[in-house]
Structures are given as C-alpha cells and as structure tokens.
BALUM-583577 format. One line per 2 residues: number of its first residue (from 0); their letters; for each residue x, y, z of N, C-alpha, C. Coordinates in steps of 0.1 Angstrom, whole numbers, plus 5000, padded with zeros to 4 digits. Each point is the difference from the previous one (the first is absolute). Example, Ala and Ser with C-alpha at 12.3 -4.5 7.8 and 13.67 -1.06 7.14 Angstrom:
<nodes>
0) AS) 5132:4943:5078:4991:5012:5000:5009:5012:5000 ~ 4996:5011:4993:5009:5011:5000:4992:5011:5008
</nodes>
This chain:
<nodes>
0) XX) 5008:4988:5000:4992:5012:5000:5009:5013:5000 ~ 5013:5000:5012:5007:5005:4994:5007:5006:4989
2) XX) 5001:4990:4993:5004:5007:4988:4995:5003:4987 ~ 4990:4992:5002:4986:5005:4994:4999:5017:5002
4) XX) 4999:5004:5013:4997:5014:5003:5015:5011:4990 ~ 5009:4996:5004:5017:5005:4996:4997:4999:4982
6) XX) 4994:4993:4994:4999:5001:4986:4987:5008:5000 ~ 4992:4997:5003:4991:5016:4998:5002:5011:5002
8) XX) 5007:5002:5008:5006:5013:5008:5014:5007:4990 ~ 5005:4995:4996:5011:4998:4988:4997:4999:4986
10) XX) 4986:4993:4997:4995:5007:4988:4990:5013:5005 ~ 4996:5005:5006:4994:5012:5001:5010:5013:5001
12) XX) 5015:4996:5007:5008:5006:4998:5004:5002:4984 ~ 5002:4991:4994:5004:5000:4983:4991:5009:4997
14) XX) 4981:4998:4999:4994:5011:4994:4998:5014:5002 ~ 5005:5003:5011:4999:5009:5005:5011:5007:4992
16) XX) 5013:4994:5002:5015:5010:4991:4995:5000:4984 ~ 4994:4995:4998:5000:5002:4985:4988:5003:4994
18) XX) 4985:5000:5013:4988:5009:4990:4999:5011:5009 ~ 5003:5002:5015:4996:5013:5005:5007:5010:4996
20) XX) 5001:5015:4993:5008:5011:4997:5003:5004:5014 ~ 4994:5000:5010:4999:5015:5010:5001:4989:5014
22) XX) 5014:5006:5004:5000:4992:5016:4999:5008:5010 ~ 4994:5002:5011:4995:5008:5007:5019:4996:5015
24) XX) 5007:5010:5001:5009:5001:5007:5000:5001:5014 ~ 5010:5001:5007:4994:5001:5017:4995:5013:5004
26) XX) 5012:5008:4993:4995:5016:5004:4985:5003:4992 ~ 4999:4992:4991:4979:5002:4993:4994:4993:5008
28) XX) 5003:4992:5009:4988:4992:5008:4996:5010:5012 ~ 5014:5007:5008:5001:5006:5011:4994:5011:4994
30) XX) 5002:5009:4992:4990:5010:4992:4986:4992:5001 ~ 4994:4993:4994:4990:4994:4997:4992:5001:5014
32) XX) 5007:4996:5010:4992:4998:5016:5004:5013:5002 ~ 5007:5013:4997:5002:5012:5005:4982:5002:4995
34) XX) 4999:5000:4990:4992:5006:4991:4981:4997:5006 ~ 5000:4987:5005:4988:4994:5003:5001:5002:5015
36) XX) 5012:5003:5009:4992:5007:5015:5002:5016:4995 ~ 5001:5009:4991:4996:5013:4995:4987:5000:4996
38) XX) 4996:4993:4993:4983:4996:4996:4994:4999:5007 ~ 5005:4987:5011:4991:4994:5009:5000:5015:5014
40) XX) 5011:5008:5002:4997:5010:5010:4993:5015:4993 ~ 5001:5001:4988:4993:5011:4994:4981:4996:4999
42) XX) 4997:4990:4998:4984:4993:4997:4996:5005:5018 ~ 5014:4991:5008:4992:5002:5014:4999:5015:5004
44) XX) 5007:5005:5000:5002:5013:5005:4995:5012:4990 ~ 4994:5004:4990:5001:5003:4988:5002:5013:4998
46) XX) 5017:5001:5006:5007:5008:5001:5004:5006:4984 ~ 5001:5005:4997:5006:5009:4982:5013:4996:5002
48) XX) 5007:5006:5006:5011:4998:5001:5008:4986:4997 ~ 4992:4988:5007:5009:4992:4998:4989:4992:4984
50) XX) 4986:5008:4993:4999:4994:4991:5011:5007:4989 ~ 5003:5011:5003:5011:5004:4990:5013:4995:4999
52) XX) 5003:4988:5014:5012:4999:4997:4998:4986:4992 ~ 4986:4993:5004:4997:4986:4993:5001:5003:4987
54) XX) 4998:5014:4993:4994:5000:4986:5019:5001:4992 ~ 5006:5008:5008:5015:5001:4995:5008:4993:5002
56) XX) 4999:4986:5009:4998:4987:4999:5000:4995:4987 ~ 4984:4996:5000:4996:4991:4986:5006:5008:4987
58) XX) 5001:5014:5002:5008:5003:4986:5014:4996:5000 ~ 5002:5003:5009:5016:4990:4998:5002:4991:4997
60) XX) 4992:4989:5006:5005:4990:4996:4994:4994:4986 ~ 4990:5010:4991:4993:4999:4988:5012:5004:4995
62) XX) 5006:5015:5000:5014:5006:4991:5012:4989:5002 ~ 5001:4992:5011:5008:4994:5001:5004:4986:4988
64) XX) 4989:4995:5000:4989:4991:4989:5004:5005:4986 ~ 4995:5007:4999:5001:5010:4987:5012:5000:4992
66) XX) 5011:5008:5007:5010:5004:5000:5013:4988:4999 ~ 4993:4989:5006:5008:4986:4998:4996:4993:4989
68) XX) 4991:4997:4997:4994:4998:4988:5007:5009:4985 ~ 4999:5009:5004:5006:5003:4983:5011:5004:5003
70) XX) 5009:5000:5013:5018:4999:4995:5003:4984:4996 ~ 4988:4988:5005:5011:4987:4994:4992:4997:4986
72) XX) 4992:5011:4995:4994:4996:4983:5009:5007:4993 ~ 5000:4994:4988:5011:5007:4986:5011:4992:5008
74) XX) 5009:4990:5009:5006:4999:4993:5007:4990:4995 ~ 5014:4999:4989:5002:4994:4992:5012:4991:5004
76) XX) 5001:4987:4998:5014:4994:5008:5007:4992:4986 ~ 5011:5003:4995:5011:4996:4992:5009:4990:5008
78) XX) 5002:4985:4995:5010:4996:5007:5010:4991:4984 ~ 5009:5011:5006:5014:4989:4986:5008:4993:5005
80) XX) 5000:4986:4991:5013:4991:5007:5011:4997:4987 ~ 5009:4997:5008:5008:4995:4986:4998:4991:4987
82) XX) 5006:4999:4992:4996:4993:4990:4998:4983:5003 ~ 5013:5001:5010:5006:4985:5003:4997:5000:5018
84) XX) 4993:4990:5002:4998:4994:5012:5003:4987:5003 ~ 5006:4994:5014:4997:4988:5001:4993:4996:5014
86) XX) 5004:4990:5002:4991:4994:5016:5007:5000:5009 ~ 4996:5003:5010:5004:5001:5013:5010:5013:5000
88) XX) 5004:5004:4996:5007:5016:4996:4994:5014:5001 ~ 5002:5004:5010:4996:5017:4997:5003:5010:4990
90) XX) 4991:5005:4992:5001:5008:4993:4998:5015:5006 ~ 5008:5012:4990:4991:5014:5004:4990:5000:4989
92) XX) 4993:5007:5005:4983:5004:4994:5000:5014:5003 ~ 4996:5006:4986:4998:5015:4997:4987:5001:5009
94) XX) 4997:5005:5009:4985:5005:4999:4998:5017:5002 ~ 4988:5002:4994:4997:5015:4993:4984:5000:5002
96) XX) 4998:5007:5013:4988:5006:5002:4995:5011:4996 ~ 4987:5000:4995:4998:5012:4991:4988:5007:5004
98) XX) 4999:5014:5005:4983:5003:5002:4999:5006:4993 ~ 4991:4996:4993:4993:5006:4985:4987:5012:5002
100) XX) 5001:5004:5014:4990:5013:5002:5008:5008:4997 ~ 4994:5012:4991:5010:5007:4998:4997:5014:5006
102) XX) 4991:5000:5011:4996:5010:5009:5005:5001:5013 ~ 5000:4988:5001:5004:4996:5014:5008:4989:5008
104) XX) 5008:5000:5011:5004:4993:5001:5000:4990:5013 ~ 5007:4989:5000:4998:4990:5006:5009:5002:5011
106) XX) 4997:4989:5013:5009:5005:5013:5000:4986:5007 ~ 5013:4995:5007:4995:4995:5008:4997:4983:4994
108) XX) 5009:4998:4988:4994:4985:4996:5013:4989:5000 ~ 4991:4990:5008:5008:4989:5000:4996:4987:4987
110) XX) 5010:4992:4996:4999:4993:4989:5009:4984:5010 ~ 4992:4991:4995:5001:4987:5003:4997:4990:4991
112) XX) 5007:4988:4999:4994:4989:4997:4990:4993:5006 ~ 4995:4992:4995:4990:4989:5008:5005:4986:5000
114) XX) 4993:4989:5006:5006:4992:5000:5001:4991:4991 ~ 5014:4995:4996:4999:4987:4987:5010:5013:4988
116) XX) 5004:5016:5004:5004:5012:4995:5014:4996:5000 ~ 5012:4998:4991:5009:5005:5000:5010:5009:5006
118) XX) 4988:5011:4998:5006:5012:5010:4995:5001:5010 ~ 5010:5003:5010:4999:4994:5012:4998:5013:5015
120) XX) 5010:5009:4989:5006:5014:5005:4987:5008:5004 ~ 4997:5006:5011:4990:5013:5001:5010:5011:5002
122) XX) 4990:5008:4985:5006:5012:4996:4990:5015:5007 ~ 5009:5006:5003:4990:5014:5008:5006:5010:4987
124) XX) 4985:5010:4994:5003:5013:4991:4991:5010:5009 ~ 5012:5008:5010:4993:5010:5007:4991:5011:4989
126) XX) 5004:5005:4987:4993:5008:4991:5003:4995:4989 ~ 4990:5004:4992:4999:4998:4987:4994:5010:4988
128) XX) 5008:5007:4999:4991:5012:4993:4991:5001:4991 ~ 4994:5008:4995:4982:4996:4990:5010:4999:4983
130) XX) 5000:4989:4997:5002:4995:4986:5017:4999:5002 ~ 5005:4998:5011:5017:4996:5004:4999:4988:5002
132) XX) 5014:4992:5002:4999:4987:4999:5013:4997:5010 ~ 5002:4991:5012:5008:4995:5005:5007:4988:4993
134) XX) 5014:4997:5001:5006:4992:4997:5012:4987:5011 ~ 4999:4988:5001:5008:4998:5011:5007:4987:4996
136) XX) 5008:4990:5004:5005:4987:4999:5000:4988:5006 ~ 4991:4994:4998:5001:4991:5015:5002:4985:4993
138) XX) 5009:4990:5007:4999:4988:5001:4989:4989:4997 ~ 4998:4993:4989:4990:4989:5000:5007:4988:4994
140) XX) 4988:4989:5001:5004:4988:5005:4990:4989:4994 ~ 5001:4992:4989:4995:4991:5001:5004:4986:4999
142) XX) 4993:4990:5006:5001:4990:5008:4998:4990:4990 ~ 4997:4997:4984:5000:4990:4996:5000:5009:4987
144) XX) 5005:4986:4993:5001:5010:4981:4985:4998:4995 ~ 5003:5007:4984:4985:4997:4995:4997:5014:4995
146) XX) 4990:5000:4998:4993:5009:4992:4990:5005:5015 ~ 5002:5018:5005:4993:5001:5009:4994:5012:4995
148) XX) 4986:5001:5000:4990:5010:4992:4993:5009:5009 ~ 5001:4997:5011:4996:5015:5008:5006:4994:5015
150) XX) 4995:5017:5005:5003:5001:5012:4992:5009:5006 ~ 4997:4999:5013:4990:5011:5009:5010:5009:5009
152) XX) 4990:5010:4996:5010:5010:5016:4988:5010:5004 ~ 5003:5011:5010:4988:5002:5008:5008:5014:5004
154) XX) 4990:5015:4994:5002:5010:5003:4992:5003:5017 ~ 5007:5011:5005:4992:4997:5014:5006:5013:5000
156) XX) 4991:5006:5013:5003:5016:5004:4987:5006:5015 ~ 5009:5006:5008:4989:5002:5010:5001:5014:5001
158) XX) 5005:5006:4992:4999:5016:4999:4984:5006:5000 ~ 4997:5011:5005:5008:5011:5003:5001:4996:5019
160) XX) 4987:4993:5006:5001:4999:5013:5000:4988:5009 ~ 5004:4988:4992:5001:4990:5007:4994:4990:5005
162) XX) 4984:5009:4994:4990:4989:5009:4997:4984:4991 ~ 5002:5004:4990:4999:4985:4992:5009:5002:4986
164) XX) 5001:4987:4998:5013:4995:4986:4995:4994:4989 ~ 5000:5012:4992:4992:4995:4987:5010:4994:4993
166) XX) 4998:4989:4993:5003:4991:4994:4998:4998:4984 ~ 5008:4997:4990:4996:4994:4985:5005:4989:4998
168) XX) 5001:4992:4993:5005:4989:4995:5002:4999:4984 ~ 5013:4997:4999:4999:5002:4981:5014:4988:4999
170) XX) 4993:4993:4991:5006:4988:4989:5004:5008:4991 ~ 5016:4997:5000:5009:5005:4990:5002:4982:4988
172) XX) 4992:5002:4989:4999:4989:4991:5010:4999:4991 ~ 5012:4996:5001:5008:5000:4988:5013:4985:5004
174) XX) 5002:4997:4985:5004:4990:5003:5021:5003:5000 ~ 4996:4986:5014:5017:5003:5003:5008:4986:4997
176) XX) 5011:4998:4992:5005:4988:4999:5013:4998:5014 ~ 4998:4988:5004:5009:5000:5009:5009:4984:4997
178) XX) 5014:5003:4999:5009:4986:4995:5000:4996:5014 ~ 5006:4991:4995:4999:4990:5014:5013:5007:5009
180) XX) 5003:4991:5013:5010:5008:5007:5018:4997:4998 ~ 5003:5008:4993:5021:4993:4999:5005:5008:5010
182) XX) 4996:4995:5009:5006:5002:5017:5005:4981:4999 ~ 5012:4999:5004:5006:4987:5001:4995:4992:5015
184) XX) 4991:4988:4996:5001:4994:5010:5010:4987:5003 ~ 4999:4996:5018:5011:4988:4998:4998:4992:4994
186) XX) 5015:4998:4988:5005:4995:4992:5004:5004:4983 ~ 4992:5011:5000:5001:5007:4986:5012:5003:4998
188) XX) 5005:5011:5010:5015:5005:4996:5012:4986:4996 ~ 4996:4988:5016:5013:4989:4991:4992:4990:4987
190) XX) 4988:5000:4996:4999:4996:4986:5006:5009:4990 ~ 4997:5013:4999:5003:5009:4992:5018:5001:4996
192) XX) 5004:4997:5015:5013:5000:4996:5008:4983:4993 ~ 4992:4991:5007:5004:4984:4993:4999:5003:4982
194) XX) 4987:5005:4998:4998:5001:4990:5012:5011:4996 ~ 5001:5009:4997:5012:5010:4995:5010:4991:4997
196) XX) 5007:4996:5016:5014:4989:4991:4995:4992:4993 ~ 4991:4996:4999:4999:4986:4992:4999:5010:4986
198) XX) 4991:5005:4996:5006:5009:4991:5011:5009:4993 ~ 5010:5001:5010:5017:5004:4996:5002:4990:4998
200) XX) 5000:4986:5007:5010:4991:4996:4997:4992:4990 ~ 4986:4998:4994:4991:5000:4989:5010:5006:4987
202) XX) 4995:5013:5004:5010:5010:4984:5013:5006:5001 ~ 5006:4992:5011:5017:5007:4999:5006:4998:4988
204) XX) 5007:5008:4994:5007:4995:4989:4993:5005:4991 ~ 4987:5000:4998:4994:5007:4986:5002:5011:5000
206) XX) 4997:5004:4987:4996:5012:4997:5011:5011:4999 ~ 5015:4996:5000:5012:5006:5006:5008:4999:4986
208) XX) 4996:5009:4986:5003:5002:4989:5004:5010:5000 ~ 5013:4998:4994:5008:5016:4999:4998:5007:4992
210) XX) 5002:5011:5005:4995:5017:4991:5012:5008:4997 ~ 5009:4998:5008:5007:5013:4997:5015:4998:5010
212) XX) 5008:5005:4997:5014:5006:5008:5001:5013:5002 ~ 4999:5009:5012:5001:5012:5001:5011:5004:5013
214) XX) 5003:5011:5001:5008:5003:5011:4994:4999:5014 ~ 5010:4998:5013:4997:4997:5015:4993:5011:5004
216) XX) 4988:5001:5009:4992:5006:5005:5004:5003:5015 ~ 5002:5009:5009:5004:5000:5014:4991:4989:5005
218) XX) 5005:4995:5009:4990:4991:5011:4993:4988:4996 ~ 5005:4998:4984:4995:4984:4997:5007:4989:5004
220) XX) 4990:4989:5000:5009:4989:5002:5012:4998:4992 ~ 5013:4996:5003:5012:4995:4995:4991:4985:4994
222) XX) 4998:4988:5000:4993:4991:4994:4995:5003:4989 ~ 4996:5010:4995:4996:5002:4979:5012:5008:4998
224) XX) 5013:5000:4999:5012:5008:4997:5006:4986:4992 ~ 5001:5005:4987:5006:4994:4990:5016:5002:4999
226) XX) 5008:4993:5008:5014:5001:4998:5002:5003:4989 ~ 5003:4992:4991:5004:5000:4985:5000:5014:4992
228) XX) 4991:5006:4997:4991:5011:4997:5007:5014:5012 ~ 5005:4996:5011:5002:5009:5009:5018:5001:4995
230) XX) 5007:4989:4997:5014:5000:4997:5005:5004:4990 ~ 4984:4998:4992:5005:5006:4985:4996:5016:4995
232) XX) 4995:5006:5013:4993:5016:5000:5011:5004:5009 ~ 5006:4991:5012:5002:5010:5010:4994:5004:5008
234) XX) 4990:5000:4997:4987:5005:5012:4988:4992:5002 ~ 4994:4996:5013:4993:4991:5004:4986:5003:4990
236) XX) 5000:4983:4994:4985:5002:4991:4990:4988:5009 ~ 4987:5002:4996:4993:4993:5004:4990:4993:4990
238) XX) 4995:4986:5002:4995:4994:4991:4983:5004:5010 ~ 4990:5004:4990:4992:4999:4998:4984:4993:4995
240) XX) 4990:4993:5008:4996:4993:4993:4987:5007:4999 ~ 4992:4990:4991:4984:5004:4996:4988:4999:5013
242) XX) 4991:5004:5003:4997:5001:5014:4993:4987:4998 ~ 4998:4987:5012:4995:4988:4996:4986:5006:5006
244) XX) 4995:4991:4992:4980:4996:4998:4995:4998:5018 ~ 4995:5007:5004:4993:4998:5010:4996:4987:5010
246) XX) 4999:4992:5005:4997:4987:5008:4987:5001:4998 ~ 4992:4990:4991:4982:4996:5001:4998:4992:5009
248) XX) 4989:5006:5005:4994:4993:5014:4988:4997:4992 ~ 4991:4983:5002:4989:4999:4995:4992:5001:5012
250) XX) 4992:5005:5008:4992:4994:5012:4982:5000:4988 ~ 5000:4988:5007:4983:4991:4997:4994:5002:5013
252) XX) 4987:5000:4998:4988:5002:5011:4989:4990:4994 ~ 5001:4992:5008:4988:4987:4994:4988:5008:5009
254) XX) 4990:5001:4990:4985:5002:5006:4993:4991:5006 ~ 5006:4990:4996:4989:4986:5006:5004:4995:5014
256) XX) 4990:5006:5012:5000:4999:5013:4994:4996:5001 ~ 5003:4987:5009:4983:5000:5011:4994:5004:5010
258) XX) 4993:5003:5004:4993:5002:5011:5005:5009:5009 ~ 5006:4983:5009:5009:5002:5011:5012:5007:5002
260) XX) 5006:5005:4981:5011:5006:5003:4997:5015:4996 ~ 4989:5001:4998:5000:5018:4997:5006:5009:5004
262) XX) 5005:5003:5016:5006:5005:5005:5014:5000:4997 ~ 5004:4986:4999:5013:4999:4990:5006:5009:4987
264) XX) 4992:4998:4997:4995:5009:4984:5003:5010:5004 ~ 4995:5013:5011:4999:5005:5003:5017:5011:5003
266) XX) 5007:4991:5008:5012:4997:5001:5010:4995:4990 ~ 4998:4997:4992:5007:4998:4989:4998:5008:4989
268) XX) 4991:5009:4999:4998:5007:4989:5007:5014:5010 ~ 5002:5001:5005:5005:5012:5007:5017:4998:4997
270) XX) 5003:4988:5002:5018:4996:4997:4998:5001:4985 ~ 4991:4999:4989:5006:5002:4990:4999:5016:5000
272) XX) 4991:5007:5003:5000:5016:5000:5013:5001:5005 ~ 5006:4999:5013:5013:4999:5003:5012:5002:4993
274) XX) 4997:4982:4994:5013:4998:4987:5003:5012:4990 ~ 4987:4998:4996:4999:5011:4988:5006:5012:5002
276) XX) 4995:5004:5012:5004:5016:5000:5015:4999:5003 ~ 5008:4997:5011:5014:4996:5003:5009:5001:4989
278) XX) 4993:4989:4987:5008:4996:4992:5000:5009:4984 ~ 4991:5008:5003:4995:5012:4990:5011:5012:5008
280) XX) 5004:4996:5010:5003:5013:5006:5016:4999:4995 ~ 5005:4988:5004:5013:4999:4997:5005:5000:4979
282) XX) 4988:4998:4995:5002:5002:4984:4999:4985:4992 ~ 4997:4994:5007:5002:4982:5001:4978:5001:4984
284) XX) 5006:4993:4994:4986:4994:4989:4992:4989:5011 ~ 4988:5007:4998:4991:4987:5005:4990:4999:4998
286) XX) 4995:4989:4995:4988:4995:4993:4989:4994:5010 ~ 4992:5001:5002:4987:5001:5009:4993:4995:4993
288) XX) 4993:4982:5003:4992:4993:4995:4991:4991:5008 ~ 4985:5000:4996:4993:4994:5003:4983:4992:4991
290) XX) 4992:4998:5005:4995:4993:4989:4995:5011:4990 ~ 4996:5012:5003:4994:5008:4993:5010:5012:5002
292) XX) 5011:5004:5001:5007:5008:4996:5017:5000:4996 ~ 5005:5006:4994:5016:4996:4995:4999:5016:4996
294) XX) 5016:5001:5010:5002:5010:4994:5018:5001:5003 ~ 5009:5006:4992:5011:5001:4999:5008:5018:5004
296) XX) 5005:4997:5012:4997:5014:5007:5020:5001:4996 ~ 5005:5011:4994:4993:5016:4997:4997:5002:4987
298) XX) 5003:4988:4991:4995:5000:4988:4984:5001:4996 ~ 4992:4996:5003:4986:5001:4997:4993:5010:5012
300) XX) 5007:5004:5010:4993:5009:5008:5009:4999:5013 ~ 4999:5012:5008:5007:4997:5015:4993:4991:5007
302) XX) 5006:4997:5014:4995:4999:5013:4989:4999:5000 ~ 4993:5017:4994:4988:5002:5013:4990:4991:4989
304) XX) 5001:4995:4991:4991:4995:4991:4995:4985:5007 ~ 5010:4996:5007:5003:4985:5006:4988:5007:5016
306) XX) 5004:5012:5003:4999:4999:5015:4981:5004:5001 ~ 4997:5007:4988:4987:5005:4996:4994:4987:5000
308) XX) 5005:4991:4987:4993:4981:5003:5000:4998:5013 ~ 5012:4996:5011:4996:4994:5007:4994:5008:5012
310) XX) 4989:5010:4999:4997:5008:5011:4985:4995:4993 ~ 4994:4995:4993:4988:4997:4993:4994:4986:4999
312) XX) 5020:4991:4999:4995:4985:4998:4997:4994:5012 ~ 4987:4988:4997:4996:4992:5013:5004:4982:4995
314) XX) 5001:4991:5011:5006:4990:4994:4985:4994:4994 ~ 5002:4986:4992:4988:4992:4994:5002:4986:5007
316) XX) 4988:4993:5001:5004:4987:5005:5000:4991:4984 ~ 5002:5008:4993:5004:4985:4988:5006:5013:4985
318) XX) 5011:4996:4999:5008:5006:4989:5013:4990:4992 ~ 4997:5006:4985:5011:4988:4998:5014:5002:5001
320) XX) 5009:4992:5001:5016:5001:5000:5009:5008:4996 ~ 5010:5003:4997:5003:5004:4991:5016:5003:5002
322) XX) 4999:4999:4981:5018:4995:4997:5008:5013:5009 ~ 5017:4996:4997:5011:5006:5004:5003:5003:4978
324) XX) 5001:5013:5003:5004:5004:4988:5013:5007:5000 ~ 5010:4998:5008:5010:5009:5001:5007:4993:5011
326) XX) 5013:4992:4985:5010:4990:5010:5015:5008:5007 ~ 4996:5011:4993:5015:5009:5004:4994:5009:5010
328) XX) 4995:4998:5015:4998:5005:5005:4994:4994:5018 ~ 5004:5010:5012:5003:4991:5013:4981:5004:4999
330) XX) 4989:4989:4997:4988:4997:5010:4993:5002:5010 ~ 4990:5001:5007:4999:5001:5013:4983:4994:4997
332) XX) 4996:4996:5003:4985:4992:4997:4994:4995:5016 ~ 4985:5009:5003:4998:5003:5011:4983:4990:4995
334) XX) 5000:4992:5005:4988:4989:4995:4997:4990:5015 ~ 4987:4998:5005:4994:4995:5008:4995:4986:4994
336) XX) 5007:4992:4989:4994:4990:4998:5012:4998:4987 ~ 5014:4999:5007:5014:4999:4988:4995:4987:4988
338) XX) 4995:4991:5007:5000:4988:4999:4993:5000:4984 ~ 4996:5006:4997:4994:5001:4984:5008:5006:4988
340) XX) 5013:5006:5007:5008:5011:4993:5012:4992:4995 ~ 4999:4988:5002:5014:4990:4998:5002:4999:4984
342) XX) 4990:4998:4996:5007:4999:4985:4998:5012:4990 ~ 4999:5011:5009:4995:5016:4991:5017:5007:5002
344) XX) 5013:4989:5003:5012:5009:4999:5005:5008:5007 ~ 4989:5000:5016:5008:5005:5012:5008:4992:5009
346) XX) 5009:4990:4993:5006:4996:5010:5015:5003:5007 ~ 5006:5009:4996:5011:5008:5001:4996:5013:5009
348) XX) 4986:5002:5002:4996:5014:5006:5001:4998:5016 ~ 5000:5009:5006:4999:4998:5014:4981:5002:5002
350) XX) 4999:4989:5009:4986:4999:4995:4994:5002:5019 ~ 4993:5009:5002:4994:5008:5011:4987:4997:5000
352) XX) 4997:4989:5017:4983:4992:5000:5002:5005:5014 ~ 4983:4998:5000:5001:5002:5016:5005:4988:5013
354) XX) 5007:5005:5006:5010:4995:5009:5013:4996:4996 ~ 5004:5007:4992:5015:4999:4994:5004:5015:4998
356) XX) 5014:4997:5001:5008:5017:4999:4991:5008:5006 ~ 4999:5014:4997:4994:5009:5007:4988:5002:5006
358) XX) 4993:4987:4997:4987:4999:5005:5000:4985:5010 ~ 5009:5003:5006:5005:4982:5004:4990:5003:5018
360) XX) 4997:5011:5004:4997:5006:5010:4982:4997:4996 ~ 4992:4998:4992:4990:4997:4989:4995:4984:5009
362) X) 5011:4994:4995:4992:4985:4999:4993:4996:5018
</nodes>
C-alpha cells in the first residue's frame, strides 16, 4: 500500500512540472494568508482603511500575475552543438536566448532542463532586453549514441514579487547524431597497440624505394648516409626513399547477434569506433566492413563516415557471412557466432567473441 501511495504521489508530482504554468511560492502563500486575515478583519470591522489596504493587496498581486506572465512570453531559445559528438563526452553547447518583445523586457529568468534533458546546467539571465538576446556556454552530455530528435527544457521566473513561478516548457525538436563513445575502455588501448605491431612487423621492409640522393640535413639519423656518394662529394649525402604505403587495417563487424549477446554488440561496436578513430588518427588505411556496409577510409571517405554508420547501426539475429577481401592486410573480426566465418577467409584475423580478448570480462 505503501508504495502504491509513493507512485501516486510521484506521478502527481510528474504532472504537475509539466502541465501546471504558475507555482504559488512561500513568500505567495504567506501573502496569500496576509491577504485573507486583511479581508477577514476589514468585513468584521468595516473599517475603510483596512478595505483599502485589501484592495492594494489584490492589485498586487493581480500586477504581480500580469507582469510575470508577459516577461516569460516572446521568448526564444537557440541551442548549437557541434558538428561532431560522441557518448559519454561533454560537449560545449552554444545557447542564445532571445526576447523577441521588442518593447519590453524580460527579468529575472531562469532556464533548466527537465528530466531525461542533456542539459543539465541551471542557467540564471538577470535581464534581457526587448528584442536583445543573451548568449552563454555550457556543458552537455549524452549517454548513448543514435539519432536524438528532441529535448525539453523549462523557462521559469518569479519576477517582479516572488509570490509565484511562472513556468513554460518548450521542446527544442531537431535532430542530433551522436557516435558512439572512443573513450578507451579496459583493454582497447593494449589491443590497439598488439594490433599496430602486428602491423609494422607485417610491412617492415616495404615500401622503402628509392628516390633520390641529396645532401645531410642537421639532426638526421646517420643510418640513411650513403658512404660511397659522401666519399665521392666530400660531403655527407643522404639516400632517400619513397614514403611507404600506409598499414591496412581490415576491422569486420558481424551483425548477426543473438539475443543474449546484444549488450556485447554493444561493446564491440564501440572498439571498432575506437580502432577506427586511433588508427585514422595515426594516417594508418582502414577498411570498415560489415554485412551492409564497406567502406575504405581515407580513400572513399574519412572516419566520420564509418562513425555516422555506426552511431545508427543495430545488430540482426540472422545475416549472412561474409568473405575476407583483402589478403595484404592485419584483420580484426568482431563476430558473436565466429563459428560460421571459417571458410569466408578469416582465418589469419584476430577474431574477437564474447569472452575472449577484450571482452573476456563478458563471458
């Protein structure tokens, strides 16, 4: 019965913040009972005096009414975020309050989120001039990737006298892409790095075609100094080569989850956001494949093309296989069901299931 009562009481609370405009304050309640033993001793006594002071009273607190009411109408709330967001990361956020009265102005307003809001910050704009606009920066935050299409926040103001807090509520509707989060969790940084060596020691040696003999540069290595060439100038030359081809990283993302491992998914699609970004960062080619997307990053598009897919994609419980198209390159194949991948040419890859390598904390 208890908590029977605690959830009624808690949703009456919910309706209240978000259909009542006008909250009646302490200092308006204490007014309120000023107001009604002024009444109640002016009727008994029917003194003038104290009906004059009942009547300048109720105008007050009518002007008060009034006067609150159209400083929190007209106005306008602007919020800009960056192009690029991810999860669990703080962003700054432009926000740009606007009063679009252009007679008068506003006083006295506080701005908030509500709950399930991003923004989290309560912002105070002591003035606002008629058709001026405040501007400020605050910190936001969201908690999962995806595609997020609105958000609520809540003008509020108890100007000019305190006795109650008029209220608006306005849904800002626009859509916000959020990538997943490349905040490294335990184990990313030592996969990230296994994988790298495995990749130098992969393409040592390539790519190391000579270009040119030119003269010694201060502070280079002695190790490209071509004796021969130096004996026959007199002066230290250096052999020069062609710059080698970048290290390809393939990472695969098998869609086909079940059930039980969704959360996995979850977790593993965040290590390829990871990979990707890391390895985009250092100049490294990497190809990002799964059943419904291939793409070859920086040649067919950057990064963010990879990080846009996976802030949208959800896993499937049934997708088909699919080949290894690229033998000159270190793998990484993140699949909750390897066991079907055997003859599709990932056997060379480092192959990432739940409860092995990084997800060994999983099973």
């Amino acid at each position: 019965m208890q908590r029977w009562w605690q959830a009624r009481i808690q949703r009456a609370r919910k309706w209240l913040e978000w259909r009542v405009r006008e909250r009646v304050t302490m200092a308006g309640l204490i007014f309120v009972v000023a107001l009604s033993l002024t009444g109640f001793a002016a009727f008994a006594s029917a003194n003038n005096l104290l009906f004059l002071l009942l009547a300048a009273m109720i105008a007050t607190m009518l002007v008060s009414s009034f006067v609150s009411r159209i400083g929190i109408a007209g106005l306008e709330l602007d919020v800009q975020l960056p192009d690029h967001i991810c999860a669990r990361r703080e962003v700054g956020a432009r926000i740009i309050l606007k009063n679009e009265k252009g007679w008068m102005p506003s006083f006295s307003i506080r701005l908030v989120g509500l709950e399930g809001s991003v923004f989290t910050t309560d912002l105070y704009f002591p003035v606002l001039p008629g058709g001026g606009a405040c501007e400020t920066t605050v910190d936001v935050r969201f908690d999962r990737r995806g595609l997020h299409s609105e958000d609520s926040f809540m003008f509020s103001s108890r100007f000019p006298f305190g006795f109650a807090e008029r209220r608006a509520r306005v849904t800002m509707k626009h859509d916000v892409l959020v990538y997943p989060a490349l905040e490294p969790q335990p184990g990313f940084e030592r996969l990230l790095a296994e994988v790298a060596g495995e990749a130098d020691s992969r393409f040592r040696g390539r790519g190391h075609d000579f270009y040119r003999i030119r003269p010694y540069e201060a502070l280079e290595s002695a190790r490209h100094v071509d004796w021969r060439a130096t004996a026959h100038t007199g002066e230290l030359q250096v052999r020069e080569f062609a710059r080698e081809e970048e290290h390809l990283i393939t990472l695969f993302l098998d869609l086909e989850v079940p059930r039980e491992h969704e959360e996995w998914f979850e977790r593993a699609l965040e290590c390829c956001a990871f990979l990707a970004w890391r390895f985009s960062e250092r100049g490294a080619r990497v190809r990002f494949r799964t059943q419904d997307f291939d793409l070859y990053s920086p040649v067919e598009g950057d990064v963010y093309v990879i990080l846009k897919y996976l802030a949208l994609v959800e896993c499937r419980h049934r997708a088909a296989p699919v080949r290894n198209l690229e033998e000159e390159s270190v793998a990484i194949v993140f699949s909750a069901s390897p066991a079907r991948l055997q003859d599709c040419g990932w056997n060379g890859a480092r192959l990432l299931e739940p409860g092995t390598g990084v997800f060994a904390a999983d099973a």
